[in-house]
N, C-alpha and C positions, 0 to 999 in steps of 0.2 A: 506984539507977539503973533507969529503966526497960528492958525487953526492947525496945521500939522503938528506944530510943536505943541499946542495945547494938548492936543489928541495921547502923543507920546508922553508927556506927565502924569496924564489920567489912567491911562494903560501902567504904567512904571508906579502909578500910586497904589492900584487895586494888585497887581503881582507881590506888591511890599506886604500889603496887608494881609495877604492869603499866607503869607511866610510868617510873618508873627503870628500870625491866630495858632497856626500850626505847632508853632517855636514853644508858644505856652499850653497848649496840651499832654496829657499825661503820653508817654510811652511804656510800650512792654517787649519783652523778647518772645517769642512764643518756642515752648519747649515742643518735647517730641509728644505727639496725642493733642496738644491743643487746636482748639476749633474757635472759633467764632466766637458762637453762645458763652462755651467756657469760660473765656475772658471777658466777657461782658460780665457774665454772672459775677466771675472771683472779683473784680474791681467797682462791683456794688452797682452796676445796671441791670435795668431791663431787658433783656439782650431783645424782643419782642420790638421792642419803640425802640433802639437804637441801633437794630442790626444794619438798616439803609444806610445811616448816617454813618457808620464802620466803615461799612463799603465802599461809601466816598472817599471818605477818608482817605486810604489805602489800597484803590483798585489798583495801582501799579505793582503792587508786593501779592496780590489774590491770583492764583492758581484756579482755573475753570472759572467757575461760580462763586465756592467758598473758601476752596481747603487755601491753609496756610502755610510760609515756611516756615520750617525748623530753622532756628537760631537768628529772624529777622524781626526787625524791629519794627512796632505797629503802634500806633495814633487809640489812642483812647477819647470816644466822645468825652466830651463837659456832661459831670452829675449835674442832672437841672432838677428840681425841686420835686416835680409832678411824679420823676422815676424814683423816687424813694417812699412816694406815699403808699401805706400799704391799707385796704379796704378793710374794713372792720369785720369781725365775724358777724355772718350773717343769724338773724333768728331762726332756731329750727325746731321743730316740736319731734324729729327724726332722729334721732338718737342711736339706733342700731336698727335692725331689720330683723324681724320676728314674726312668729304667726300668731297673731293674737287671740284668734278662732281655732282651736286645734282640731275641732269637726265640721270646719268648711270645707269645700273642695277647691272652692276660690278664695285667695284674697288679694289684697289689694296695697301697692305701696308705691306712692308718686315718687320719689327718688329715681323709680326704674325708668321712669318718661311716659308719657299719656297713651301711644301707642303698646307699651308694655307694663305698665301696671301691676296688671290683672297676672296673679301665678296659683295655675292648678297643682293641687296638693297631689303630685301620682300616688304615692305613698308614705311612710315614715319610716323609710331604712335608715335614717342617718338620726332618728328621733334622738334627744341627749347630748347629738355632738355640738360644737361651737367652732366656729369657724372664723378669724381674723384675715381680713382680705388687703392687704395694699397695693394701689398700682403706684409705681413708678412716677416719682419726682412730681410738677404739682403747684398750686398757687403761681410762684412767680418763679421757680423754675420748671420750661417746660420739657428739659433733658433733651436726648437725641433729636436733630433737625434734618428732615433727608426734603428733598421736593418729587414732588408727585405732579406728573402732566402740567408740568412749570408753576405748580404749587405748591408755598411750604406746609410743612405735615411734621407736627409735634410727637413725639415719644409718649407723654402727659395722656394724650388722648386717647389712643388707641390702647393702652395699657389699661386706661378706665372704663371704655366700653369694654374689652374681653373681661375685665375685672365685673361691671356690672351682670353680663350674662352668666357668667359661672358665680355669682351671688345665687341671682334667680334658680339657675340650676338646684344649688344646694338646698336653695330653700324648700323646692317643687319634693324636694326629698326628705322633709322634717326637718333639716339642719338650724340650728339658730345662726343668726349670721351678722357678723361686725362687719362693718366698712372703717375703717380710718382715714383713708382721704375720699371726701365725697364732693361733689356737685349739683349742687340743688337745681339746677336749671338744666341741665345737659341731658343725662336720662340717658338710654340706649341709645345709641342711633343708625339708619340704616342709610348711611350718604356713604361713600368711598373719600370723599376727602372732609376732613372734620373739623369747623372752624375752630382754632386756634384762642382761650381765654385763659386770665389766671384767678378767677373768683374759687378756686378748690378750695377748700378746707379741711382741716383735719378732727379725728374725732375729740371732745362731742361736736364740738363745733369753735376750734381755735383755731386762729389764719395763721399761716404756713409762713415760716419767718424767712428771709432772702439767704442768711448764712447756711450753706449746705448740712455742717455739723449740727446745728441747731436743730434743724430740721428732722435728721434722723433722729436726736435725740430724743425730739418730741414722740416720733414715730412709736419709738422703743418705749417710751413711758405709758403713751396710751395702751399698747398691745400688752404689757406687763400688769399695769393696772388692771386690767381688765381679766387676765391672768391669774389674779391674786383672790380676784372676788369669784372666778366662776371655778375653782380647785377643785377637785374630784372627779371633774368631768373630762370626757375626751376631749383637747382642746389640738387643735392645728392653725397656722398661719400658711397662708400662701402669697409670695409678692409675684408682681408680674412685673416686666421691664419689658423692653425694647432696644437692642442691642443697637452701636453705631462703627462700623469696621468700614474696609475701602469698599468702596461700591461693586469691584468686582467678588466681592468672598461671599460666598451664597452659602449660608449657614442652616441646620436643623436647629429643633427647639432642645435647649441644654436646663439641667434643672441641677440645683448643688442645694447643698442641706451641713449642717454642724457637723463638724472633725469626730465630736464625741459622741452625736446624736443617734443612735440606735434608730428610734420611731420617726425621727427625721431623715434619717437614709431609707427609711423603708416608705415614708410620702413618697418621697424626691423615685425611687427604685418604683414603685407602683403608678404614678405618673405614665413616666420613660416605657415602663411595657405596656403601659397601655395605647400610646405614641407609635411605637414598633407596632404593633398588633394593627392598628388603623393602617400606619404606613403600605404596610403589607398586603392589607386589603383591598385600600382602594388605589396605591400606586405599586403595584407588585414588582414590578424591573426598574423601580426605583431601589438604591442601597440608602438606608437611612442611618445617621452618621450622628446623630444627637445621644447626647450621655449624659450622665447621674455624678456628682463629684462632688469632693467638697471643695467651699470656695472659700478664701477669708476677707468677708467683707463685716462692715461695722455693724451694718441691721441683720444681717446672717450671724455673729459674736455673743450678738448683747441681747437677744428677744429670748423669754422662757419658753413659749409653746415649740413644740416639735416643728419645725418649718422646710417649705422648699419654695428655690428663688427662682424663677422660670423667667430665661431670655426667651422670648416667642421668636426673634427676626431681626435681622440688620436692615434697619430702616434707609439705608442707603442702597441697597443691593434691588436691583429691579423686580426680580427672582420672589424676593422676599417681600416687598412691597404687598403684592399680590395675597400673603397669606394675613396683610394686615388693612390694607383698604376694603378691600372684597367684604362685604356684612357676613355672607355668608362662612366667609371663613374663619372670619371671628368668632363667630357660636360656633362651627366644631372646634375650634380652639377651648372656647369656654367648657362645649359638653363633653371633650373628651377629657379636660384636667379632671372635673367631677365626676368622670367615670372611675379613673386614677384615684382620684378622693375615695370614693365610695370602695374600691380592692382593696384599698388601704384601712381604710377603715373595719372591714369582712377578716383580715389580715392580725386583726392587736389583740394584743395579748391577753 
């Protein structure tokens, strides 16, 4: 037999092979809105550890980088063993965030990260209130995927540090303060691009289950519970997300609250003019275009406390990037919703 013809068998054998492998992989269609992550996440991956391997999959079907067609059919990695292990809840002696001193001027709470710790007490205008904070999606989902200066940049993240600062905030102002999805290790941070993990947890300390419903569900039990036990008192929730649209739609920050919520349309309304008001200040020939509505989603339905859900930014939009990588603009993010907190609060009946 000649070496050429051996040559063409081995090439004709390995073509064959890459056709079967394929042949026995799952397929999807992808509808109108789906992304990537999406289908990974719905069909029980990682999307994190198996986004590369998608991509191979199916570069010839991927538009740019990521986006996907509508109504075309796409290769699902193999669930391999390692992407369904879920890390156990970590031990935490951290349970909420509290002043435990109410006549310090300092204290102190490692959650926030070593560089931030440390929160001076300015005052007790917000003395009495309670505050339930969640950022947006979490453990092993980490929602919205944009890329930043050819890095990817999670939703997860940047949702948690504004969510962290405007803890701090509330607290610097008497407020008692729940976190429900936390990260013991992360803390504040001041980098512009934020490495990417899924060790979150939820409050007090249970891991974040892969099925999205599950997920809220847990959300709603913890913020209710807690709800139940702390009654008589001023109580608010505030979620933060990070929004995902086409990369050209350069969006304001939008906040929506309950259909029937009175004191939840007046967070959500107290917010938004406090937003205007900044807007106007420091970009004055800028028109700002963000609003107060209601919205009908399943953790905005089902939570008791008064609530509002704040998109901060389309994490794809470059425009918008900017108002969520930048450190700095993530704390007047954080310090003006807490200004909106605090009108609100000056506001109740």
């Amino acid at each position: 037999m000649s070496s050429s013809f051996k040559l063409l068998i081995i090439i004709a054998f390995f073509c064959f092979e890459g056709v079967f492998a394929q042949d026995s992989l799952r397929t999807v269609v992808a509808n109108n809105g789906d992304g990537i992550f999406s289908i990974l996440r719905s069909n029980g991956l990682d999307p994190i550890k198996t986004y590369k391997e998608f991509i191979e999959l199916n570069k010839k079907n991927i538009k740019g980088d990521s986006e996907l067609y509508k109504g075309r059919t796409y290769f699902i990695p193999e669930i391999k063993r390692d992407t369904l292990e879920q890390k156990q809840p970590v031990k935490d002696s951290i349970v909420q965030l509290k002043n435990t001193k109410p006549d310090s001027k300092i204290v102190k709470y490692s959650i926030l990260g070593a560089d931030h710790e440390s929160v001076t007490i300015k005052d007790n205008m917000l003395k009495g209130t309670v505050y339930y904070l969640i950022s947006g999606h979490g453990g092993p989902d980490p929602g919205a995927i944009g890329k930043y200066n050819g890095k990817l940049i999670a939703e997860d993240e940047y949702a948690y540090d504004v969510t962290l600062r405007l803890a701090k905030e509330l607290i610097s102002h008497g407020a008692l303060v729940y976190l429900i999805i936390k990260d013991l290790n992360d803390g504040i941070r001041d980098e512009k691009v934020l490495e990417m993990d899924k060790d979150e947890v939820n409050y007090p300390n249970r891991t974040i289950p892969l099925n999205q419903m599950a997920r809220l569900k847990q959300r709603v039990e913890s913020v209710n519970n807690l709800y139940s036990k702390n009654k008589g008192k001023y109580q608010r929730l505030i979620v933060i997300h990070v929004d995902s649209r086409s990369k050209g739609e350069n969006i304001d920050v939008f906040f929506y609250h309950h259909k029937n919520s009175k004191n939840g349309q007046r967070l959500a309304k107290s917010i938004h003019e406090t937003f205007k008001k900044k807007y106007n200040k420091y970009q004055p020939n800028r028109n700002y275009s963000g609003s107060f509505s209601y919205r009908n989603l399943y953790l905005v339905n089902t939570t008791l406390p008064a609530m509002a859900f704040i998109e901060i930014g389309n994490i794809q939009n470059k425009k918008d990037q900017k108002r969520i990588v930048v450190p700095e603009n993530r704390q007047a993010l954080a310090k003006w919703i807490s200004e909106g907190a605090i009108l609100d609060f000056k506001q109740k009946n």
